[in-house]
FIVOFI-452676 format. One record per residue (C-alpha): residue number from 1; residue in three letters; chain; x, y, z. Coordinates in steps of 0.02 Angstrom, whole numbers, plus 32768, in hexadecimal, padded with zeros to 4 digits. Last residue first. Layout:
REM residues N
k: NUM r: ALA c: A u: X v: Y w: Z
...
//
This chain:
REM residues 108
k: 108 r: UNK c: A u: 6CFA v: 85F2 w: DF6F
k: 107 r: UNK c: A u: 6D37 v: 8581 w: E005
k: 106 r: UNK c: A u: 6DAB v: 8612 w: E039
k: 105 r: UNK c: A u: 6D1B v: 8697 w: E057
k: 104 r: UNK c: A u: 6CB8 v: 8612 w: E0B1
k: 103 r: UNK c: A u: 6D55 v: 85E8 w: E123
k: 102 r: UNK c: A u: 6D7F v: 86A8 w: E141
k: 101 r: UNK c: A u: 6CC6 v: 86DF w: E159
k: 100 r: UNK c: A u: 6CC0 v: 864F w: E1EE
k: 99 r: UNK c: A u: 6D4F v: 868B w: E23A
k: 98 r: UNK c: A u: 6D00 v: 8741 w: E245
k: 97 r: UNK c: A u: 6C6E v: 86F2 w: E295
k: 96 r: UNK c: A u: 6CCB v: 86A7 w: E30B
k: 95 r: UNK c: A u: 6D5D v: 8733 w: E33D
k: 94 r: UNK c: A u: 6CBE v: 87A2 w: E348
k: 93 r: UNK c: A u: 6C5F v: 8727 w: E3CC
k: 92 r: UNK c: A u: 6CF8 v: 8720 w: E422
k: 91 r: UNK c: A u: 6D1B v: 87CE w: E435
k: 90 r: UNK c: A u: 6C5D v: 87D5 w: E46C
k: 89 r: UNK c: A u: 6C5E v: 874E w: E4E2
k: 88 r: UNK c: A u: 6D0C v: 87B0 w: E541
k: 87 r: UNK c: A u: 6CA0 v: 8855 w: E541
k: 86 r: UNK c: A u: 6C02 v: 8817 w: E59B
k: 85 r: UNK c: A u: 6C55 v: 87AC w: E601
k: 84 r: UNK c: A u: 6CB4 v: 8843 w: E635
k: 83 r: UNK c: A u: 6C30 v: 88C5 w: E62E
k: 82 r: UNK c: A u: 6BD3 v: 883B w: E6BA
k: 81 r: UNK c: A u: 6C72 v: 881D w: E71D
k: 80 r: UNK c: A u: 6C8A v: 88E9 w: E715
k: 79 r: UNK c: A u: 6BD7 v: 88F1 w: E75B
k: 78 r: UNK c: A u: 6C0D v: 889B w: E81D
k: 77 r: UNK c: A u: 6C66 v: 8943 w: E816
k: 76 r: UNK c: A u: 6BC8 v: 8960 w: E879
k: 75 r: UNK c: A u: 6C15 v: 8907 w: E921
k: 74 r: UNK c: A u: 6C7F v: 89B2 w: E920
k: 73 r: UNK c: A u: 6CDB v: 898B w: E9E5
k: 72 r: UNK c: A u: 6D5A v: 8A08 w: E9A1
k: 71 r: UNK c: A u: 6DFF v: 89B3 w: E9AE
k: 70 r: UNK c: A u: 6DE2 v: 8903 w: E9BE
k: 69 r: UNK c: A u: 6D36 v: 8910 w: E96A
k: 68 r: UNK c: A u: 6D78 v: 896F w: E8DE
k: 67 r: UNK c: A u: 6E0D v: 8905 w: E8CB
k: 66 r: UNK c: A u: 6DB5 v: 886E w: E8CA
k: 65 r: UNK c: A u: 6D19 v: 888E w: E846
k: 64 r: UNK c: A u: 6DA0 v: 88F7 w: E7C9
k: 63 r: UNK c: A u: 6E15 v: 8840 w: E7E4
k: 62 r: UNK c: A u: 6D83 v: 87E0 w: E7AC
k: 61 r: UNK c: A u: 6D5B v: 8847 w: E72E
k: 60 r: UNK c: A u: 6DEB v: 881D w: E6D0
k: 59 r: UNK c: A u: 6E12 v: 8785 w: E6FA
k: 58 r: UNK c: A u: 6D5D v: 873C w: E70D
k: 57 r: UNK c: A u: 6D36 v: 8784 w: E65A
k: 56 r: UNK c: A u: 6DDB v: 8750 w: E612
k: 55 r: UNK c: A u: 6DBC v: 869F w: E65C
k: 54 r: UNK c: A u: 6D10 v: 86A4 w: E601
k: 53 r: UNK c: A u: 6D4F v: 86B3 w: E558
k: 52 r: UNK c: A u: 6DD0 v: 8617 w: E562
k: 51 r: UNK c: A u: 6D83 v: 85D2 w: E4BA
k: 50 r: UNK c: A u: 6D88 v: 8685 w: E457
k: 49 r: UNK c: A u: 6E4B v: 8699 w: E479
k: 48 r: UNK c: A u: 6E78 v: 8747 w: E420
k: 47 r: UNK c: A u: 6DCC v: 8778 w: E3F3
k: 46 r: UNK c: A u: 6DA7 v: 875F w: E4C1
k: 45 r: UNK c: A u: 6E3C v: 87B0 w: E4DD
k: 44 r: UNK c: A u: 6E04 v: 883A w: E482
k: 43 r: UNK c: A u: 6D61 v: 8855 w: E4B7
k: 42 r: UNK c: A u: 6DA5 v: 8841 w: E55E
k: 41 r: UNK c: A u: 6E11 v: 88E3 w: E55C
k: 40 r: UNK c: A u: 6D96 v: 8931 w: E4FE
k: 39 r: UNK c: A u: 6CE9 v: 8906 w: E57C
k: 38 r: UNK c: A u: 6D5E v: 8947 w: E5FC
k: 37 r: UNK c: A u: 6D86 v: 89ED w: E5D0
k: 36 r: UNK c: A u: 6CE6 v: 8A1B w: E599
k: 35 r: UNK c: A u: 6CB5 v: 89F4 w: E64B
k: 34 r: UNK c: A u: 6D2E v: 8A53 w: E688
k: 33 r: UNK c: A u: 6D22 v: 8AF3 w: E611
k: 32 r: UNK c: A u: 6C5A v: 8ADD w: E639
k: 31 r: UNK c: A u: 6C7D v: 8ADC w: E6F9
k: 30 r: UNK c: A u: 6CD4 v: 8B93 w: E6F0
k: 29 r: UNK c: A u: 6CDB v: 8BC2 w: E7A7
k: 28 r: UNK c: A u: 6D89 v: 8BB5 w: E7D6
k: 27 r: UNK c: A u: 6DC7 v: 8C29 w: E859
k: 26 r: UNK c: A u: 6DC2 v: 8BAB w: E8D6
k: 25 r: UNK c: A u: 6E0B v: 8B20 w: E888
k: 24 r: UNK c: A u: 6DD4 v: 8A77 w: E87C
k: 23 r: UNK c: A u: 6DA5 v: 8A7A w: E7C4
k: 22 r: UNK c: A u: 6E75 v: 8A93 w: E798
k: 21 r: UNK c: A u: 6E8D v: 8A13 w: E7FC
k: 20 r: UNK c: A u: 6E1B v: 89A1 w: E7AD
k: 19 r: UNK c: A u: 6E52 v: 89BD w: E704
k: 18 r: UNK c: A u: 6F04 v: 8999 w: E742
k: 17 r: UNK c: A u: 6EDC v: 8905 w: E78B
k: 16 r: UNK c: A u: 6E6F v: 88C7 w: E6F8
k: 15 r: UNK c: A u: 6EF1 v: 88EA w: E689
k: 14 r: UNK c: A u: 6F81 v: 888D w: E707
k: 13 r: UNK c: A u: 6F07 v: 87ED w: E710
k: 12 r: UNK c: A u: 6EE2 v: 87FC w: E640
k: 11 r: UNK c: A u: 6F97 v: 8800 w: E61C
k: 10 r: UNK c: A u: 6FD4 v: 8777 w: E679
k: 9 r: UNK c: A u: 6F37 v: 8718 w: E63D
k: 8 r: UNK c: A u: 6F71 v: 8745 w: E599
k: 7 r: UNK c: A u: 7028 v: 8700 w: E5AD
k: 6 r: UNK c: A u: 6FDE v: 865C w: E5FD
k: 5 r: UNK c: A u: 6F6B v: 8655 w: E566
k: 4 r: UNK c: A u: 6FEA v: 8671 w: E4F4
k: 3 r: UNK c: A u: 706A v: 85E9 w: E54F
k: 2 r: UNK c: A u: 6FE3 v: 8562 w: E549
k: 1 r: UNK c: A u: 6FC1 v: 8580 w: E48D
//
């Protein structure tokens, strides 16, 4: 377990970079593809490790909050934290419910 989530957070830090770079640039102008873009890549970390949801969120969007500010001064990518939390409890809530299917399907 403490290798996965060390590999995920890996993966969720250079996401979240490249998500955020992406939103930073000048040309771009599509905040619905980045905020769709968020909400999946935490939805499915948060389905992949449901009890460390909120460090996805804060990875994530934390690094789309930073780099916009660094580069852009964009204090209202302060919204990516809230798609991310938003995205991260959902793949979690999923990865719960569908766990709970699995154990009453196998009880019957």
């Amino acid at each position: 377990m403490q290798l996965k989530f060390w590999l995920f957070l890996i993966l969720a830090v250079m996401l979240g970079l490249i998500i955020g770079w992406v939103d930073s640039r000048p040309t771009w102008d599509d905040t619905g593809v980045t905020a769709a873009a968020i909400f999946l890549v935490t939805a499915s970390l948060g389905a992949a490790i449901p009890s460390r949801a909120w460090v996805w969120a804060l990875a994530v969007g934390g690094c789309i909050l930073i780099l916009n500010i660094a580069l852009n001064g964009n204090y209202g990518a302060i919204l990516a934290l809230i798609v991310a939390f938003i995205g991260a409890y959902a793949g979690a809530a999923v990865r719960k419910a569908f766990g709970s299917l699995s154990k009453a399907a196998q009880e019957r």
